[in-house]
C-alpha angles and dihedrals in degrees: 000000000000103000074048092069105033077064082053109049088038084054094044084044091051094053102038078058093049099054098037074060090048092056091049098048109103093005102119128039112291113242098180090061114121114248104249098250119184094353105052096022111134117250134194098193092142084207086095128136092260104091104184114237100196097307095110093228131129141170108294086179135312136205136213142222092042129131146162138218113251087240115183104214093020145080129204108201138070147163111209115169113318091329127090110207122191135179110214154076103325128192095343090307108170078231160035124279144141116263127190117209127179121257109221100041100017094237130163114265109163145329141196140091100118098173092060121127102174146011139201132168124207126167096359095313128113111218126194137182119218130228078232105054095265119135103193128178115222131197101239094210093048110013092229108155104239094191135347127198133183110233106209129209082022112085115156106041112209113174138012131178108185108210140149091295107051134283110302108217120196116187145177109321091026092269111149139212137172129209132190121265091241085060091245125124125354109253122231117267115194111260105238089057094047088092108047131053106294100213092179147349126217132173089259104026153038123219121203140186096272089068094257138135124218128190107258094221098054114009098252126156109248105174134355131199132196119202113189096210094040139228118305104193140334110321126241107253117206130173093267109017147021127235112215126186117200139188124053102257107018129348152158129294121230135191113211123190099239101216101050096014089238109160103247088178148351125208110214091195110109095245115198103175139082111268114248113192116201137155095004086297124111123228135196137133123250132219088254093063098257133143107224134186131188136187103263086218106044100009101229112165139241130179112214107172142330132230115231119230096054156169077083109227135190133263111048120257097204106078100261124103118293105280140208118218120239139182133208128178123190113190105197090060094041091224131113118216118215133184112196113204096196095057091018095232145153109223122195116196123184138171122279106188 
């Protein structure tokens, strides 16, 4: 019975080893992988896909044989400082990792983080959720990891959104957790929200997935809104409003007052594209092909450029795996990132005047 035992606990121990590798395994930038080379090389041919319709904008550089997953609740794009940072198929990779590019040149910075399942930025920090429970914060301009926690009972994370509060974690089974932006003790979430998507956290209210509020003292609903198409990923949240994208494929943009959950405005266009909000300006691609931007406050609308080659359709046709599309405008920097799922590319625009 004993030397049973000693066999048990050695195999348990073995395990227990094996799996603690496993979580670390792609869990720092990867120093050993091969820089891109011709396929992933950065060009600055300006005879892009993008043609400039009074935007003033026109190709800093662009990269090929990059492509991201259609996630639904996630995006897959940032710009965070001088630093681009991307979670997809790079550079004909068998699988998914975070990359870091350089803004202006488009340059390869670092790569790694294969277990990664989602991203997010907030306040110069890069954010990502792991396929095995982990929330880690990276440096964008050197992908150094500045803290890592495991996040039990959660294991899969599906969505985060890193705001003033702290960074909200959804994970497998739609339980939901926060925890603050310095890595250190989980905050409180109301009861009756721990079990479905938590969208946003203010110091009144909670916001889930339904698109309701509920008071963050009791748990009452405060608002609700129904939106016929539903909710394609995690809203924009601004002081005042919140940007929601519906449909699947493509959908509407809608402008909800964020304290009564009134509509202040509603895009027609067939957005399908993540929404980035700078400068007070909103950003997304349409299914014509058009960038489009609207004031974040009264949506009204401005067409800036179009990209040649749409209606845009899914799957790629490039070889690489079947992509979303994603904008990101940084505007310290005045350029507005793309990635483009049907030619799986990575797109810098930048003013030209």
């Amino acid at each position: 019975m004993t030397r049973l035992l000693r066999v048990f606990f050695a195999v348990t121990a073995g395990s227990l080893l094996l799996y603690l590798a496993g979580c670390t395994s792609g869990a720092g930038p990867d120093a050993h992988m091969p820089n891109p080379g011709k396929c992933g090389s950065a060009s600055t041919d300006t005879s892009s896909r993008y043609v400039d319709l009074g935007g003033h904008l026109q190709t800093a550089w662009s990269r090929g044989c990059i492509s991201a997953e259609h996630n639904r609740g996630s995006i897959a794009l940032v710009a965070s400082g001088y630093t681009v940072v991307l979670l997809g198929y790079v550079d004909n990779q068998p699988s998914i990792r975070v990359a870091g590019y350089s803004a202006e040149t488009g340059e390869y910075m670092w790569g790694g983080f294969q277990s990664a399942s989602v991203l997010d930025s907030y306040e110069g920090a890069v954010y990502i959720g792991t396929r095995l429970g982990q929330l880690q914060k990276l440096n964008p301009s050197s992908g150094r990891v500045e803290w890592s926690k495991f996040l039990f009972p959660l294991r899969i994370v599906t969505s985060i959104n890193a705001g003033d509060e702290g960074v909200i974690v959804v994970g497998g089974g739609d339980s939901s957790l926060m925890i603050g932006l310095d890595g250190g003790e989980r905050l409180d979430i109301p009861d009756l929200a721990r079990t479905t998507p938590v969208l946003n956290i203010d110091h009144s209210s909670v916001y889930i997935d339904s698109m309701k509020s509920l008071s963050a003292v009791d748990g009452r609903v405060e608002w609700s809104v129904s939106l016929s198409e539903g909710v394609r990923e995690a809203p924009v949240f601004l002081p005042q409003s919140i940007l929601v994208r519906t449909g699947e494929r493509s959908g509407h943009i809608y402008s909800v007052d964020r304290n009564t959950g009134t509509l202040r405005w509603k895009s027609d266009r067939d957005a399908v594209s993540n929404i980035s909000v700078s400068g007070g300006w909103a950003y997304f691609l349409e299914e014509g092909g058009y960038l489009i931007r609207l004031d974040a406050d009264s949506g009204e609308e401005e067409i800036l450029g179009r990209l040649e080659g749409a209606p845009f359709v899914l799957p790629s046709s490039s070889g690489m795996p079947a992509g979303g599309y994603y904008v990101s405008a940084a505007d310290d920097l005045d350029m507005i990132f793309l990635l483009l799922g049907d030619s799986a590319e990575l797109v810098a625009l930048a003013r030209s005047g």
